[in-house]
VOPAGU-2260 file (C-alpha; in pm, 1 decimal, decimal comma):
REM VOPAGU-2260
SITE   aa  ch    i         X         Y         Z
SITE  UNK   A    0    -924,2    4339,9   -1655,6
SITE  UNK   A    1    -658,3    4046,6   -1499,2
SITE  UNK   A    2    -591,2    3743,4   -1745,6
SITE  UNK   A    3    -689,7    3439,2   -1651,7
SITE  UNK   A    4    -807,2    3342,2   -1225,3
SITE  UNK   A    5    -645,1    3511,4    -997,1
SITE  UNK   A    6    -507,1    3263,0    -731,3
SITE  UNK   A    7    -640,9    3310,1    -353,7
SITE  UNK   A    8    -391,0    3173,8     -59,8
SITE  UNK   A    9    -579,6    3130,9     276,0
SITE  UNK   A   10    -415,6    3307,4     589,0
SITE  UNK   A   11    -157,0    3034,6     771,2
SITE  UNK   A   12    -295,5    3118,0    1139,5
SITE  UNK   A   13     -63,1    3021,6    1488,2
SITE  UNK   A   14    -191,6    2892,3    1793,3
SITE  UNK   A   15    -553,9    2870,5    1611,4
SITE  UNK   A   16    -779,3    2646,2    1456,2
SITE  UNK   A   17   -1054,9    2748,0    1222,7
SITE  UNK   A   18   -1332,8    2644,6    1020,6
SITE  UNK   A   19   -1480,9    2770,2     719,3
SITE  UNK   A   20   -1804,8    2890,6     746,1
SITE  UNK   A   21   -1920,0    3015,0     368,4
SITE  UNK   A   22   -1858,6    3190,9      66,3
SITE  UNK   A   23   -1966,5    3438,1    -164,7
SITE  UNK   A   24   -1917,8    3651,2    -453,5
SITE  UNK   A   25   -2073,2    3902,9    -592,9
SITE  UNK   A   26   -2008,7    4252,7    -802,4
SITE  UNK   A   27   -1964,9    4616,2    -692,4
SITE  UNK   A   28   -1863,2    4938,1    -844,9
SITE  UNK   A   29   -1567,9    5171,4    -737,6
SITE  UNK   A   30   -1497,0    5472,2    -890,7
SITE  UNK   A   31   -1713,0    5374,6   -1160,4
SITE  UNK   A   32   -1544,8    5056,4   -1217,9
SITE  UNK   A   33   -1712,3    4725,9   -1192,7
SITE  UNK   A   34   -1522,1    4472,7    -994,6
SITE  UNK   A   35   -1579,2    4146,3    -906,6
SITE  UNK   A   36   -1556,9    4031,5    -538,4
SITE  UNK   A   37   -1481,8    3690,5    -346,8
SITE  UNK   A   38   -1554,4    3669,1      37,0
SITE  UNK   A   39   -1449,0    3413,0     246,1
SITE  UNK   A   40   -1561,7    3340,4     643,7
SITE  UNK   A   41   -1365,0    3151,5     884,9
SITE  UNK   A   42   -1434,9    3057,1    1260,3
SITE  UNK   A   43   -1138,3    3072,4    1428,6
SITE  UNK   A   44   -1087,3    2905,5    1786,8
SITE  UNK   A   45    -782,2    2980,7    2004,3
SITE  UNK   A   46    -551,6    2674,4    2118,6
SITE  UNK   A   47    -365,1    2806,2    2413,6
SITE  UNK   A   48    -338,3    3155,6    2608,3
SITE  UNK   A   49    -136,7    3375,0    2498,1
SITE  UNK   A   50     -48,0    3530,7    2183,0
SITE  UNK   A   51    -221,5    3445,4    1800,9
SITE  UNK   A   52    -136,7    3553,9    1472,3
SITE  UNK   A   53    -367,2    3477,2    1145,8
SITE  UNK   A   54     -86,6    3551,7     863,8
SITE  UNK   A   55    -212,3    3766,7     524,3
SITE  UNK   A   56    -391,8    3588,2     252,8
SITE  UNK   A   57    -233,6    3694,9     -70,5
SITE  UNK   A   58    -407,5    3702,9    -437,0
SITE  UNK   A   59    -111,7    3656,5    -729,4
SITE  UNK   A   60    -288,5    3814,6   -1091,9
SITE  UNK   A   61    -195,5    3854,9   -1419,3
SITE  UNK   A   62    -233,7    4222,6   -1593,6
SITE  UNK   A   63    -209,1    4288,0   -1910,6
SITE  UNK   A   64      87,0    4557,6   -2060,9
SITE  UNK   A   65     -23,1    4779,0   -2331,7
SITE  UNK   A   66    -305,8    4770,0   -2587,6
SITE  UNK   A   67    -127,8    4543,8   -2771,4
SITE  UNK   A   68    -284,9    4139,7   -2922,9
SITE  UNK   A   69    -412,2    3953,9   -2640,5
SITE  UNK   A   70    -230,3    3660,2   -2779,7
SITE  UNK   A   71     112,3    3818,5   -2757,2
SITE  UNK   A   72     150,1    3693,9   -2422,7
SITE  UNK   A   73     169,5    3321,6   -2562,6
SITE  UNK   A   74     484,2    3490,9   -2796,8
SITE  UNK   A   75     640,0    3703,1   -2639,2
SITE  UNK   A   76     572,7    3647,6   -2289,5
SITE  UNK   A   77     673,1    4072,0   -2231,5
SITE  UNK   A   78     276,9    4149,6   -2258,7
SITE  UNK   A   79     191,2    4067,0   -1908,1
SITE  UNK   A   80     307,3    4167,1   -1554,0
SITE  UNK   A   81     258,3    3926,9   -1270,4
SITE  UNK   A   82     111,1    4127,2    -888,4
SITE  UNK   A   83      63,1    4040,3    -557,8
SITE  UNK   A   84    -161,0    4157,9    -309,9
SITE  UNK   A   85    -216,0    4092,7      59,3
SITE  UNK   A   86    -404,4    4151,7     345,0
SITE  UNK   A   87    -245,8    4282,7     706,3
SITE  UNK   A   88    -184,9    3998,4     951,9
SITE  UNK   A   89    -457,6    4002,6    1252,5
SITE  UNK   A   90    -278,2    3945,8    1614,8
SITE  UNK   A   91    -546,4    3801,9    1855,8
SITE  UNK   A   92    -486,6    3766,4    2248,2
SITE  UNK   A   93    -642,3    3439,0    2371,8
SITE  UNK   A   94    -716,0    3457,9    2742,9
SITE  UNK   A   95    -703,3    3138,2    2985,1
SITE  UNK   A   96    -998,5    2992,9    3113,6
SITE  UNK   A   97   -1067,4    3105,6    3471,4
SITE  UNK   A   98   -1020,4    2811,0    3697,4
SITE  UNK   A   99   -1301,8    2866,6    3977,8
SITE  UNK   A  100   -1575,5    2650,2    3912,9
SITE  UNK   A  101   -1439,0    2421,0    3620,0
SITE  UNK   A  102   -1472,2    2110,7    3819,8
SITE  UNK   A  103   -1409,6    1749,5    3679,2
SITE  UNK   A  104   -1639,4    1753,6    3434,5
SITE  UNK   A  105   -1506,1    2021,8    3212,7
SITE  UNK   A  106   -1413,7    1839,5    2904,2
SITE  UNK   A  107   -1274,8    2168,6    2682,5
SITE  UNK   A  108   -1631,2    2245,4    2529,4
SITE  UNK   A  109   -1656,3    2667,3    2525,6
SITE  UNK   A  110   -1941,1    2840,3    2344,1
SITE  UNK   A  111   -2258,2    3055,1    2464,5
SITE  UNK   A  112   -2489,1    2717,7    2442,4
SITE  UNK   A  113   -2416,5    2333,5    2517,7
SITE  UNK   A  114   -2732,5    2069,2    2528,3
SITE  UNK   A  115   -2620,9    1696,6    2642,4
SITE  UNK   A  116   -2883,1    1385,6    2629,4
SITE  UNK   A  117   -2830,7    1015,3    2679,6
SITE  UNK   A  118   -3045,5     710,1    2507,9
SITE  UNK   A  119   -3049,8     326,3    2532,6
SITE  UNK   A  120   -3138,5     133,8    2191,1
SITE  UNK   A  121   -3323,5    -105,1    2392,6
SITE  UNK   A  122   -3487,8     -24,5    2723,5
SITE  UNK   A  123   -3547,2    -407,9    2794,1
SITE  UNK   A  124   -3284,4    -673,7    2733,3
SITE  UNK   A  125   -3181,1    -984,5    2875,0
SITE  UNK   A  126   -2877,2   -1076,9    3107,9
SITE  UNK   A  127   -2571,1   -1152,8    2918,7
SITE  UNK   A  128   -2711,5    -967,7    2599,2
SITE  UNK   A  129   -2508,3    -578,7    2479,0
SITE  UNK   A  130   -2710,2    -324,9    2506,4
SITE  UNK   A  131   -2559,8      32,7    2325,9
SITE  UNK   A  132   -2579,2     360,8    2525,0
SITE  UNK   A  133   -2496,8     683,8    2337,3
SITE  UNK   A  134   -2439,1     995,5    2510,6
SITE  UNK   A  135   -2468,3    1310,0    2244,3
SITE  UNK   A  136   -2335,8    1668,2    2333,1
SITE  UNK   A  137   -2509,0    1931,4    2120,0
SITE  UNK   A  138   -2402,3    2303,8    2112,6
SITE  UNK   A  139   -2209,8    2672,1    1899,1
SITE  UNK   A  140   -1814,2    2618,4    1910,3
SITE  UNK   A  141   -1574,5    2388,6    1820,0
SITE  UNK   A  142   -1729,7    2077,7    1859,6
SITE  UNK   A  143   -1439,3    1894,2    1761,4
SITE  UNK   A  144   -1200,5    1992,2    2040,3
SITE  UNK   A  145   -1460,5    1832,4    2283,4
SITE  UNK   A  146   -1303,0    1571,5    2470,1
SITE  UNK   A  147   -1385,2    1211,6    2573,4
SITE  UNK   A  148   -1752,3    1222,6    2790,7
SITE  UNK   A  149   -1677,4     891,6    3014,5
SITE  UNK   A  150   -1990,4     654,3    3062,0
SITE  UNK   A  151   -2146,0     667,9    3391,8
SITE  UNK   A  152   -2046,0     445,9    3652,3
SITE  UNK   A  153   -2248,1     109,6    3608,9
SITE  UNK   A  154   -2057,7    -114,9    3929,3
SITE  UNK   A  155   -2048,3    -508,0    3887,5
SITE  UNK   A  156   -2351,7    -575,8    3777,7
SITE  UNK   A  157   -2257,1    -430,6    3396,7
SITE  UNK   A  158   -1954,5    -532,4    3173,1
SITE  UNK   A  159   -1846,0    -188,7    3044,0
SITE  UNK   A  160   -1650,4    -164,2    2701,9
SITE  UNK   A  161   -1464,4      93,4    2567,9
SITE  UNK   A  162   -1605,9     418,1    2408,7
SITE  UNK   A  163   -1571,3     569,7    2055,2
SITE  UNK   A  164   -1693,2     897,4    1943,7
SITE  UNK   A  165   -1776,3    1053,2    1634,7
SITE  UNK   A  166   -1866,6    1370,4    1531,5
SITE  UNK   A  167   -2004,4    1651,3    1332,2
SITE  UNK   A  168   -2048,7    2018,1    1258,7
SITE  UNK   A  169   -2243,3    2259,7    1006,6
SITE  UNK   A  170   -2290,1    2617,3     961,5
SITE  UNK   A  171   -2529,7    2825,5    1108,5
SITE  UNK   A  172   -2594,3    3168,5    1030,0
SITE  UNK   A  173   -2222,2    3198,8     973,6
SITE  UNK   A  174   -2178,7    3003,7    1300,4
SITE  UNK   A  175   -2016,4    2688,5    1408,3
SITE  UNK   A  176   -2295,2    2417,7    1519,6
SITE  UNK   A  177   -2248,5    2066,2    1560,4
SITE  UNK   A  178   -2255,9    1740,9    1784,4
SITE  UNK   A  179   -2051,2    1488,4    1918,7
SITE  UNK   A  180   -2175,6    1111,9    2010,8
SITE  UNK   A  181   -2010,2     892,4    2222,0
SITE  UNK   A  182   -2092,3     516,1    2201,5
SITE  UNK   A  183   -2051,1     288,7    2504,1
SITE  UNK   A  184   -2148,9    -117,6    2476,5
SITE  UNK   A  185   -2299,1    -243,1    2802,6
SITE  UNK   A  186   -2335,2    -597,0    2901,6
SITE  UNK   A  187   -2555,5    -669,4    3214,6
SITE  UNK   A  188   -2459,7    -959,9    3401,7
SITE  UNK   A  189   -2756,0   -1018,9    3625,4
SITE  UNK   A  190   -3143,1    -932,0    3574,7
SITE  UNK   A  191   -3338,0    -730,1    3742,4
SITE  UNK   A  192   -3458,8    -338,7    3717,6
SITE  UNK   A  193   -3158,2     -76,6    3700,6
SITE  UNK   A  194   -3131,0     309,2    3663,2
SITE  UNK   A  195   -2857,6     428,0    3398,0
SITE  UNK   A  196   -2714,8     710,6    3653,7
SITE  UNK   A  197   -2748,9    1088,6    3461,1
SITE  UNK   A  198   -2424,6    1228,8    3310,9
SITE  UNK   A  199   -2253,8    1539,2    3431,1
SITE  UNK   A  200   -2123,3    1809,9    3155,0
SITE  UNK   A  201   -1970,1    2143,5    3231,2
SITE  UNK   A  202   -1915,6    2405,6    2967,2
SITE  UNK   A  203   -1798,8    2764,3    2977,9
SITE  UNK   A  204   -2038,8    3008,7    2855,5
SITE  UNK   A  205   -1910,9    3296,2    2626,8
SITE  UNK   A  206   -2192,3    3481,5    2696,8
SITE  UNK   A  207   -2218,1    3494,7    3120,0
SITE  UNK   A  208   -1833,4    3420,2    3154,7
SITE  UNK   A  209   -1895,2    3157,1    3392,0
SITE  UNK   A  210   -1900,1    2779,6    3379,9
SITE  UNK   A  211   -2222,4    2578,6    3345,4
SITE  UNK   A  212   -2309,8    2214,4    3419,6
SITE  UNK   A  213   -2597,2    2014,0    3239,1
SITE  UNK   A  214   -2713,4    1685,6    3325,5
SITE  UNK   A  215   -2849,5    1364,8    3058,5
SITE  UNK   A  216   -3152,2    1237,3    3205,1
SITE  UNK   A  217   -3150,3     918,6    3411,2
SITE  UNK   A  218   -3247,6     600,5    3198,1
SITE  UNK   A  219   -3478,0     312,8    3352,9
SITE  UNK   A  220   -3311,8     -75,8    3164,4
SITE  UNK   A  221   -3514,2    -367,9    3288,5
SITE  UNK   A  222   -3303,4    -657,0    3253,4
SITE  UNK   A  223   -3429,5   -1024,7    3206,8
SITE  UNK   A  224   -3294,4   -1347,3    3281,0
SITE  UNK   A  225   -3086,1   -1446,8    3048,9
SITE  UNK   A  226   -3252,1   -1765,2    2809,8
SITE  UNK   A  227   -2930,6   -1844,1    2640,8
SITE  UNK   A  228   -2861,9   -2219,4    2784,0
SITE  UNK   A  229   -2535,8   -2234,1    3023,1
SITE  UNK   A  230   -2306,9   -2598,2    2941,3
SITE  UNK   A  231   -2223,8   -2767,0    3238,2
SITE  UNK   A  232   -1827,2   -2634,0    3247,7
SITE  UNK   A  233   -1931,4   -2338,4    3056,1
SITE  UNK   A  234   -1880,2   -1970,7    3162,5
SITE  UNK   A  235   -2145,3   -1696,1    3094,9
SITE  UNK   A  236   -2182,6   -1360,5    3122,7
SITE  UNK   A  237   -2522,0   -1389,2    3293,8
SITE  UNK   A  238   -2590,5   -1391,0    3684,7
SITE  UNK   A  239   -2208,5   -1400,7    3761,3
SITE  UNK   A  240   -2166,3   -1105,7    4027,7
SITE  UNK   A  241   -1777,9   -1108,2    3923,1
SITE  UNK   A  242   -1553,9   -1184,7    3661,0
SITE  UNK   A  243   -1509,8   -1588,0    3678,4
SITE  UNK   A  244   -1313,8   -1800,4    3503,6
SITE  UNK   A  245   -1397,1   -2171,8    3469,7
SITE  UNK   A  246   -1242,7   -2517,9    3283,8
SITE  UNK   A  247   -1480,5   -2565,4    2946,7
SITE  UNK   A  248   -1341,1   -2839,6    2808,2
SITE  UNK   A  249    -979,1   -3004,8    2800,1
SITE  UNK   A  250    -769,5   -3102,6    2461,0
SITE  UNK   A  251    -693,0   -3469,2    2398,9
SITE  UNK   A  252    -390,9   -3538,2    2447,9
SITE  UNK   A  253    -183,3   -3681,4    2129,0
SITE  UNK   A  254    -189,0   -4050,3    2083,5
SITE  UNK   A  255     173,4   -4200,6    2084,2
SITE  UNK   A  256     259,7   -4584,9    2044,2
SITE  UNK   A  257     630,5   -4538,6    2201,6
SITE  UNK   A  258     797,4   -4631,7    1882,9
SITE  UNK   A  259    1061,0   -4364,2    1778,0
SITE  UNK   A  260    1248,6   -4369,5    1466,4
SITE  UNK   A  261    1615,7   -4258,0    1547,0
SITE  UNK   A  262    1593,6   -3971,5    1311,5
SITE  UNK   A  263    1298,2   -3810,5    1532,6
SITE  UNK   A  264    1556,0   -3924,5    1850,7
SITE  UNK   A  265    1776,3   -3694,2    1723,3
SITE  UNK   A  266    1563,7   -3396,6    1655,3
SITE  UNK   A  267    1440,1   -3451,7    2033,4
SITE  UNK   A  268    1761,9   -3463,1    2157,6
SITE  UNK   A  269    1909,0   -3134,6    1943,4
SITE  UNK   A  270    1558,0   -2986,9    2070,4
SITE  UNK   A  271    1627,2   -3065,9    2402,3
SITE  UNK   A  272    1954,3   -2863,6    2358,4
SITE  UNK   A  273    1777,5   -2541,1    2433,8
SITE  UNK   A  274    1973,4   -2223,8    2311,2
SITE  UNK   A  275    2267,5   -2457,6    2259,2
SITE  UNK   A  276    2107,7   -2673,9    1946,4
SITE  UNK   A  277    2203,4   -2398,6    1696,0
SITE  UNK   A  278    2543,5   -2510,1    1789,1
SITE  UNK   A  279    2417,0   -2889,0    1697,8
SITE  UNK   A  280    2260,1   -2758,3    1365,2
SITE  UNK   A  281    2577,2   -2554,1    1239,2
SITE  UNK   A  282    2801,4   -2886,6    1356,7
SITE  UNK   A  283    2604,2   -3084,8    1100,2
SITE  UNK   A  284    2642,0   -2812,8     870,8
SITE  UNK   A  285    2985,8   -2791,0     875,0
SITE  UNK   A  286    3009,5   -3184,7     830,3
SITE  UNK   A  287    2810,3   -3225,9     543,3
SITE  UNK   A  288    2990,3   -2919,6     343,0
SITE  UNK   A  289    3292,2   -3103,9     446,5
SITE  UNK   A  290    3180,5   -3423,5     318,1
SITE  UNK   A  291    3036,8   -3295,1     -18,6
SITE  UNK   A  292    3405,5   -3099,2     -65,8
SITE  UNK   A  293    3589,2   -3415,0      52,7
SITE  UNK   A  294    3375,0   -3585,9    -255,5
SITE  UNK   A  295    3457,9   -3283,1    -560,4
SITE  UNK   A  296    3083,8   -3212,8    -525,3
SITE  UNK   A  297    3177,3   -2860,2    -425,3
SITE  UNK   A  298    3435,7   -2683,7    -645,9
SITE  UNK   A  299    3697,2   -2553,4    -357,6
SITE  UNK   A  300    3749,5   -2889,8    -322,7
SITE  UNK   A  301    3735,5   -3039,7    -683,3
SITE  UNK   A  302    4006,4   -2763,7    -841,5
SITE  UNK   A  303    4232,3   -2875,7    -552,1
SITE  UNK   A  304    4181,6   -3286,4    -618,5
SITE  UNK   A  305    4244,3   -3206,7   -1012,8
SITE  UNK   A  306    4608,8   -3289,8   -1006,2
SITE  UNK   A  307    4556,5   -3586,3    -773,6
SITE  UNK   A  308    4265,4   -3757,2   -1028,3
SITE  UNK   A  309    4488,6   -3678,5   -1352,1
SITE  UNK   A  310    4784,7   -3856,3   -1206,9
SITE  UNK   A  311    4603,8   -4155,1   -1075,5
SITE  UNK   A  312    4412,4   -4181,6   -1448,6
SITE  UNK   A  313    4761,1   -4146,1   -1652,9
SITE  UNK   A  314    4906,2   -4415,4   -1432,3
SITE  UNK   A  315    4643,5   -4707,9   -1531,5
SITE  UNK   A  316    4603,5   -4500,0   -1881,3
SITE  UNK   A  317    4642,0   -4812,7   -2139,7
SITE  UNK   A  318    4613,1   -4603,3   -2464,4
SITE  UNK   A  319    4647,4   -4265,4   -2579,5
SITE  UNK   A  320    4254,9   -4200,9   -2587,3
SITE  UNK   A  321    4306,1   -4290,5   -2206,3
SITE  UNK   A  322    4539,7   -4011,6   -2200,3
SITE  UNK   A  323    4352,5   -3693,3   -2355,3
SITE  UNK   A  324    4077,6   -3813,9   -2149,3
SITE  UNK   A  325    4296,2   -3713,4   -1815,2
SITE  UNK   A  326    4421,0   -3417,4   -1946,0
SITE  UNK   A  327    4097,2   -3287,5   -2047,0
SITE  UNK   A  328    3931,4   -3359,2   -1748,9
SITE  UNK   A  329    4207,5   -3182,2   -1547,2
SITE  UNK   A  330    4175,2   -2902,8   -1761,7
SITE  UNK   A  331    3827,8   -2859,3   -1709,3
SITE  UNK   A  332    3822,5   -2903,1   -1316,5
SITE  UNK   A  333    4058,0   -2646,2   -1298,1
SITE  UNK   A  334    3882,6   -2432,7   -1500,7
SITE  UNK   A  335    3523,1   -2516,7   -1323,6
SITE  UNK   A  336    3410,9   -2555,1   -1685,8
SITE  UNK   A  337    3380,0   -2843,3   -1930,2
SITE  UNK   A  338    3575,6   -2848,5   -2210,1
SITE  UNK   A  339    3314,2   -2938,4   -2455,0
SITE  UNK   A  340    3387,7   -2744,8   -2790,8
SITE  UNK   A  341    3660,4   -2502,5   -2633,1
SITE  UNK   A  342    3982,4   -2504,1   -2858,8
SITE  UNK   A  343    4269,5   -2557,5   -2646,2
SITE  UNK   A  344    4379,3   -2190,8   -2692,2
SITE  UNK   A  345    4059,6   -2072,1   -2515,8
SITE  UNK   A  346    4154,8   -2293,2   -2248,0
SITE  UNK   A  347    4491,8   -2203,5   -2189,5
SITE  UNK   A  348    4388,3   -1839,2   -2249,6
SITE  UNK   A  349    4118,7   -1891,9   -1944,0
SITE  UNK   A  350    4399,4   -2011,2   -1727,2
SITE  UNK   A  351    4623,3   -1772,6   -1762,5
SITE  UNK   A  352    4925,3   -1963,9   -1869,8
SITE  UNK   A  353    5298,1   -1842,5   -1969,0
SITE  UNK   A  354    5401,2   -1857,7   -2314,7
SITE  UNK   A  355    5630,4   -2120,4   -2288,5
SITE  UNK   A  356    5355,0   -2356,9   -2100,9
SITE  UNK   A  357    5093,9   -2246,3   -2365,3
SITE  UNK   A  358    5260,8   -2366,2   -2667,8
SITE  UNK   A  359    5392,1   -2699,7   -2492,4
SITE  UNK   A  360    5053,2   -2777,5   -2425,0
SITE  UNK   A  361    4937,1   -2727,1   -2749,2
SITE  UNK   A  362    5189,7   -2934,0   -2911,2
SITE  UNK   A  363    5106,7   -3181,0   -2653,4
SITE  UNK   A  364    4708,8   -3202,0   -2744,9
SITE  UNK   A  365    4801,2   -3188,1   -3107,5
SITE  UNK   A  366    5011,7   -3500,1   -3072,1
SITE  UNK   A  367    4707,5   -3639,4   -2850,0
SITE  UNK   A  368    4423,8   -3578,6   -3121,4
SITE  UNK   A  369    4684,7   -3707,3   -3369,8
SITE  UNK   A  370    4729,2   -4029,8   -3218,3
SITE  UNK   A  371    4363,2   -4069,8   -3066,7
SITE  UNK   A  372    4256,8   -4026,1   -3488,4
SITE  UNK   A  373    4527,9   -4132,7   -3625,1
SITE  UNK   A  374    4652,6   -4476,5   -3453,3
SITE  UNK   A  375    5004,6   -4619,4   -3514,5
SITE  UNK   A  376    4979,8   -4950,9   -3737,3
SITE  UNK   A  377    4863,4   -5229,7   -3610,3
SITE  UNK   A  378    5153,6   -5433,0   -3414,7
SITE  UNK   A  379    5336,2   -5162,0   -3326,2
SITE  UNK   A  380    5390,2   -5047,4   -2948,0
SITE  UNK   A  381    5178,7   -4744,9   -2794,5
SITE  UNK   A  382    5347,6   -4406,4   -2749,9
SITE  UNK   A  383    5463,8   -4490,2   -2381,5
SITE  UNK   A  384    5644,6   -4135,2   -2295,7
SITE  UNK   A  385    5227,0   -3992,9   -2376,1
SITE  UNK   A  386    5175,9   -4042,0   -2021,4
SITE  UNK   A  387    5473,4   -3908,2   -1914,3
SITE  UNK   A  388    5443,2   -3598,7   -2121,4
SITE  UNK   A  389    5137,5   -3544,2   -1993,0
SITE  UNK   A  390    5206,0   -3565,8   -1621,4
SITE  UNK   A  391    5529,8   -3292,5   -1656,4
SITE  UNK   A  392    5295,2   -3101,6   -1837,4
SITE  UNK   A  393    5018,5   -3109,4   -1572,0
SITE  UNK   A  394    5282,5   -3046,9   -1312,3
SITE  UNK   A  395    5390,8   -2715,5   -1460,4
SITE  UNK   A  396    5026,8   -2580,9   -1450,1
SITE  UNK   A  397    4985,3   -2669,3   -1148,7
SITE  UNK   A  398    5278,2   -2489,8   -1008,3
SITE  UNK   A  399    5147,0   -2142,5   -1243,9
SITE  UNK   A  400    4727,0   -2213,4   -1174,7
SITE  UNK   A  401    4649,2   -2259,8    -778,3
């Protein structure tokens, strides 16, 4: 009678591993009630010695209050109570591993059966060719806590690479079966007949308490003379009773006519400089900012040279066009903006002038425009104190804009 699925939280188990080994569900009646049932298996393996704990699973359900519309839980949300049920926690005690009779070749496989075998995917090769041996332990446990099975000894006459394993498990009668392959590339240096050596593998049976060591069978490889051609100067991996190594070939050296332009000179010689050329690099750094400021092509230096340029162009200024040219080209380096369309309000607004300098320098590019537009009749003498103005106006900013 619960609303909706119940949810199921798996035990949180300590110094364990598990694996889940099936399912099922089914119905049964209590009391004359008919219930519906969930089981759930799990192989668990211990870790360490010592003390385990597998934690309770927990179901959270909805039941219904009342007789009331099933749909009054949507409105209300007072028609249904929310439980929790869980199971008791299970302590296990995980006992060591005795350690008479473990020997090297214990790898951490425990279980009441183990099976190991060894193949070659080609029993005839030819020096210098790979040849892949897989060693594959079979058995009840957990198969994945197996470690690494090392490949047999195979002495100079083999190149031995490294090994990689994979593995596998399934259920079995609610039991834990699987395998585990290990994968080890072989390169035989010199021909002849040779005898993979058999692999040792110890495992502690569950059922006799003791340990127990199985054996792969010993593999027969016949190994040809290798038929890949060898380059005079070349190295191969065939009939060589020890790692050699050997000249193949030498680069050609770069072709140079001894002509050296002095720009390439002077890369050499900063090159040449060692740790000490990023000194060199930030010296010619430092000269060419210096020479592009020294120009006006960088602003810290072009707001500073504004006063210089205005004076020098009102001194040789011939007319007063001449004039409002050099005021409103100091205006606008010291703004580090053109003037284009700005009114000269805006402008004295962006510099930040005093009240007194802001209307003087209005009047002053008033009278300007007036005579730029408006020129005095012809004959008549140009406005000589326009320059003059000008200059003691330029001054003044230049004491209030830095």
């Amino acid at each position: 009678g619960v609303l909706g699925n119940p949810l199921y939280t798996r035990p949180k188990v300590n110094g364990l591993v598990f694996e889940e080994t099936g399912t099922s569900s089914d119905y049964e009646t209590i009391n004359g009630k008919k219930y519906l049932f969930h089981e759930f298996d799990i192989a668990l393996f211990g870790i360490v010695p010592g003390k385990a704990l597998a934690e309770p699973a927990n179901v959270e359900y909805t039941l219904p209050l009342g007789v009331g519309d099933f749909f009054d839980i949507f409105s209300t949300g007072a028609s249904a109570s929310v439980r929790r049920v869980s199971t008791e926690p299970v302590e296990f005690t995980i006992k060591p591993l005795p350690a008479n009779g473990r020997g090297n070749n214990f790898y951490g496989a425990v279980g009441p059966r183990f099976s190991i075998a060894a193949a070659l995917d080609s029993a005839r090769v030819n020096a210098g060719e790979p040849v892949n041996l897989n060693i594959k332990v079979t058995g009840r446990g957990n198969i994945r806590a197996i470690g690494d099975v090392p490949a047999p000894a195979m002495g100079g006459e083999f190149r031995t690479y490294e090994t990689t394993s994979s593995s596998s498990v399934k259920i079995e009668g609610g039991a834990v079966e699987g395998e585990k392959n290990y994968n080890t590339v072989i390169v035989p240096r010199v021909s002849g007949e040779y005898t993979i050596p058999a692999v040792p593998f110890t495992f502690f049976d569950t059922l006799t308490k003791t340990y127990q060591t199985i054996y792969t069978k010993p593999i027969a490889l016949h190994v040809a003379p290798s038929k890949a051609p060898t380059q005079q100067g070349g190295v191969s991996f065939a009939e060589q009773t020890g790692p050699r190594v050997e000249t193949i070939n030498r680069d050609i050296a770069y072709i140079k006519d001894g002509r050296v332009s002095l720009f390439s000179a002077a890369l050499t010689f900063i090159a040449s400089l060692g740790a000490a050329n990023y000194a060199a690099f930030l010296l010619i750094a430092l000269c060419l900012i210096y020479w592009l400021m020294h120009r006006g092509e960088i602003t810290l230096f072009a707001k500073n040279k504004a006063y210089k340029t205005a004076k020098a162009a009102l001194k040789t200024a011939k007319t007063e066009g001449d004039v409002s040219a050099a005021l409103e080209g100091y205006l606008s380096a010291k703004m580090l903006l053109p003037m284009g369309s700005m009114t000269i309000e805006a402008a004295a607004q962006k510099l930040n002038l005093s009240a007194h300098l802001k209307v003087a320098l209005q009047l002053l590019w008033a009278e300007l425009a007036q005579a730029k537009y408006a020129p005095p009749a012809a004959g008549a003498p140009p406005n000589a104190d326009a320059a003059q103005k000008t200059l003691a106006i330029i001054s003044q900013i230049e004491s209030e804009v830095k």
